[in-house]
N, C-alpha and C positions, 0 to 999 in steps of 0.2 A: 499492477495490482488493482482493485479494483472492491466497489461497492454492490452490495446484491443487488441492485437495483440496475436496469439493464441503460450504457449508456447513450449518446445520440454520436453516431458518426460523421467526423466533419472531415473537408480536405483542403489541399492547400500545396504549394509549388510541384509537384509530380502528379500524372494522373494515378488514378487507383488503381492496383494491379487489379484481375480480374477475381473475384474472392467466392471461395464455399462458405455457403450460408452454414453458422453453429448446427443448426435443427441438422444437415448434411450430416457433415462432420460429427455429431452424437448418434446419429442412427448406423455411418457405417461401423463404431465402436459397439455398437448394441446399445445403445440409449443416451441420454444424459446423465450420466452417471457421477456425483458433486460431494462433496465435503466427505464426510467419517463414511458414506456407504465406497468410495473411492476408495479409503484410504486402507479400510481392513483393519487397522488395530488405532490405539490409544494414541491422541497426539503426545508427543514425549517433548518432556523437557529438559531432559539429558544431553547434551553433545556426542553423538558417537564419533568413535574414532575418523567414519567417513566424512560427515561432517565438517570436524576439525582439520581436514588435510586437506580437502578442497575450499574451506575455509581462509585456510592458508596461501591457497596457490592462487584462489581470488584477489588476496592481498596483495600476494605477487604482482598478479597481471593488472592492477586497476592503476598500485603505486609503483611498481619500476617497469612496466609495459608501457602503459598507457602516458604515468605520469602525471596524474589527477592528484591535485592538492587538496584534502577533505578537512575542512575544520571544524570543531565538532564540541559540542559545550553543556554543559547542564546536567552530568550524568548523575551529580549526587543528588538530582530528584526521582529516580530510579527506584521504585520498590524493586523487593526479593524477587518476584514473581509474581505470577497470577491476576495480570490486571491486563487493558484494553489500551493499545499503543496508536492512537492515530493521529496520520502524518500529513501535510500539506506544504507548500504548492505539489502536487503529482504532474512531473511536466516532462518522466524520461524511463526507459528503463532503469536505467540507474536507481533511481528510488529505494526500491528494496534493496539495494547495498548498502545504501544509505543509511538506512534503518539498522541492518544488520549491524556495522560499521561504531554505531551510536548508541550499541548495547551490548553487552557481555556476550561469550560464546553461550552461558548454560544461565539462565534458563534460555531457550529456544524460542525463536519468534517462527510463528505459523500467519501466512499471508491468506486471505481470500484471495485467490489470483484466477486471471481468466485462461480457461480453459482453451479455447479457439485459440488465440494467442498463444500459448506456451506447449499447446500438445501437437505441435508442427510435426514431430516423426515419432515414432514408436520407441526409442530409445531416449531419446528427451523425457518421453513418458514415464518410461522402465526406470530411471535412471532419478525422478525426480520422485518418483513413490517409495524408493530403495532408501534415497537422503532425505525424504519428509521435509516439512516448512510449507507445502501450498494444498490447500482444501482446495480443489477447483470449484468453479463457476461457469455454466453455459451459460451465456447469451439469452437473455430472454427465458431463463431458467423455468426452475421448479415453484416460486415461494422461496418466504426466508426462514423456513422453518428447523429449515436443513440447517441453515449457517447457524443460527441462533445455538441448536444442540452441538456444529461445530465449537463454537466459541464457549460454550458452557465447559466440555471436556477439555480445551486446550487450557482453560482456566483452572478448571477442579482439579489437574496436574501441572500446576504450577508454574507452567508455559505463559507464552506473549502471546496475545491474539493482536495481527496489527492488521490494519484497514486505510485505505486512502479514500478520504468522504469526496472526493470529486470524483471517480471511477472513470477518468479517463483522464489522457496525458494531453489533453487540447485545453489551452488557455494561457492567459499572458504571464511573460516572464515576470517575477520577481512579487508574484499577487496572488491569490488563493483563489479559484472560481467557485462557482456555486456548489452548495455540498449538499449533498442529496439525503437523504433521512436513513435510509437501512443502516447507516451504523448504528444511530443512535437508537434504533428498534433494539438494534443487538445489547447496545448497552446498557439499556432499559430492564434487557429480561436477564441478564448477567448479575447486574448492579455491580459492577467491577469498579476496580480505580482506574479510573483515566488519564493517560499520559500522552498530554499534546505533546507532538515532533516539529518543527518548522524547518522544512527542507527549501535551498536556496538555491539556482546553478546548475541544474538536469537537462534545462530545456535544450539547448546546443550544446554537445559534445568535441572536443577534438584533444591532442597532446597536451597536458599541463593544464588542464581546463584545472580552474578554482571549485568548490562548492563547499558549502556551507549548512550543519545543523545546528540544533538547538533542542535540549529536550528541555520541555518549559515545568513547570509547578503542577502538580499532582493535582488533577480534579476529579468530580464525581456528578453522576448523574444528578442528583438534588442540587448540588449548586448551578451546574449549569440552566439545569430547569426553571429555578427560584424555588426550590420549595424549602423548607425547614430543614434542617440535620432529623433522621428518620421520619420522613413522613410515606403515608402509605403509596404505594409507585400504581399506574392504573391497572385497569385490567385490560391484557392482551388481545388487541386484538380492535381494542374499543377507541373512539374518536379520540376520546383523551389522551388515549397513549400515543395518537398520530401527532395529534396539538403538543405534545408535553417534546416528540421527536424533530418536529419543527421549529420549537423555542431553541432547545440543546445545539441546532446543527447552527442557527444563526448564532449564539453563543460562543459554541467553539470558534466559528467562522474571525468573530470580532477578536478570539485571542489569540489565531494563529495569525490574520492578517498582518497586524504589525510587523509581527517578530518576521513574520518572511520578507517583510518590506525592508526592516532593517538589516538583513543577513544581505540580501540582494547586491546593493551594492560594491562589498568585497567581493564579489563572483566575476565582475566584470572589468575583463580586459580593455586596453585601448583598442581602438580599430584597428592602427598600425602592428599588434601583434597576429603573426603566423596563426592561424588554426589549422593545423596540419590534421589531413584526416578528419577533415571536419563532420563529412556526408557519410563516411562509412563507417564513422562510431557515433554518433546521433541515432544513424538508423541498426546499429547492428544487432539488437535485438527486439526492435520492433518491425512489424510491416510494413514497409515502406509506403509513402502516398503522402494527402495533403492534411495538415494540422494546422488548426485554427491557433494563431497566437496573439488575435485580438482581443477576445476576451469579452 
């Protein structure tokens, strides 16, 4: 998943396959084409029956396939709906299961997710527009203008908007990297409730892998900013709302930090245990090449 904001490419133990630049990749689709103009209708908040049965067989595969131990805690800080879910350390695909996993089937959590990444074949495509959950995002996009009226609809129906303020899975295990501002753009012109996630345990994958969440205490743009309970939010667009989205992201930053630092170390096994399939479910739904886990 990922932030509107476009992220820096890093690499690390494999060389890089040889890759289509996004601008490619959007043009032979007919454009960049991103959030609600993709999607064609209302994001919903509903579970359809599809949904709930690959839902289910996700369940399947992640706990009696896979064998991934998921601990998971804090739900009764959980509004009904209609607020802004963002999550930290982003260090796997897994992630978004994570998420998922850490909240109710209904209402529906909708990802910004990147588009290059995830529109690998035409039926992935077909297939992910049919089940909803991802507004894409190009590389080097449009503006956040687009995500912004994303995230306003997926709210105004009572949906999750959820977000990973690092927009990319490179950085070190068991710590938060630096979080980039477009969310907190988004959630500036939303004024949603905010629900920190602390995600533990993505960054290597294999059999019986541990991981760990946390959904932490309900916050809101004014606290994290410092400003008063109702005081006026700036005008779009203007410094102040960059300053006010820079205060927010250091903010969250300091309250996820912890909790991910704390969750971290139940993730981790001794050396001497097996990671069976360690390489080919790490990588299996990302592109393979090098990731920075220095941080």
């Amino acid at each position: 998943m990922t932030d509107p904001e476009p992220p820096t490419e890093s690499t690390d133990r494999r060389p890089p396959p040889g890759r289509v630049s996004p601008e490619a990749m959007a043009a032979a689709r007919g454009g960049a084409v991103e959030g609600l103009e993709w999607l064609g209708r209302p994001p919903e908040a509903k579970a359809s029956i599809l949904y709930r049965v690959l839902r289910l067989v996700g369940r399947f595969v992640v706990f009696a396939v896979f064998r991934f131990h998921i601990r998971t805690s804090g739900q009764e800080h959980l509004p009904k709906g209609g607020y802004l879910l963002v999550g930290a350390a982003h260090r796997g695909w897994m992630d978004p299961f994570v998420v998922v996993h850490a909240i109710p089937s209904e209402p529906r959590a909708w990802f910004l997710g990147s588009a290059p990444s995830t529109f690998t074949s035409r039926w992935r495509e077909r297939l992910i527009h049919r089940l909803g959950g991802l507004l894409p995002v190009w590389r080097g996009g449009l503006g956040i203008e687009q995500h912004v009226a994303s995230a306003r609809a997926v709210i105004a129906n009572g949906a999750v908007f959820a977000q990973m303020p690092e927009g990319t899975v490179s950085g070190p295990p068991g710590k938060v990297g630096p979080f980039r501002t477009g969310w907190a753009v988004i959630a500036l012109r939303t004024d949603a409730p905010i629900v920190p996630l602390a995600i533990a345990g993505t960054e290597e994958l294999y059999l019986g892998r541990r991981i760990a969440s946390q959904v932490l205490p309900v916050t809101s743009v004014r606290a994290l900013a410092g400003l008063e309970p109702g005081a006026a939010l700036p005008v779009e667009g203007s410094r102040e709302e960059f300053a006010l989205a820079h205060r927010m992201s250091d903010a969250l930053s300091a309250i996820l930090g912890p909790a991910v630092e704390a969750l971290y170390p139940w993730t981790i096994d001794p050396p001497q245990r097996p990671r069976r399939l360690r390489r080919r479910l790490t990588w299996l739904l990302l592109r393979p090449g090098r990731i920075d886990r220095d941080g």
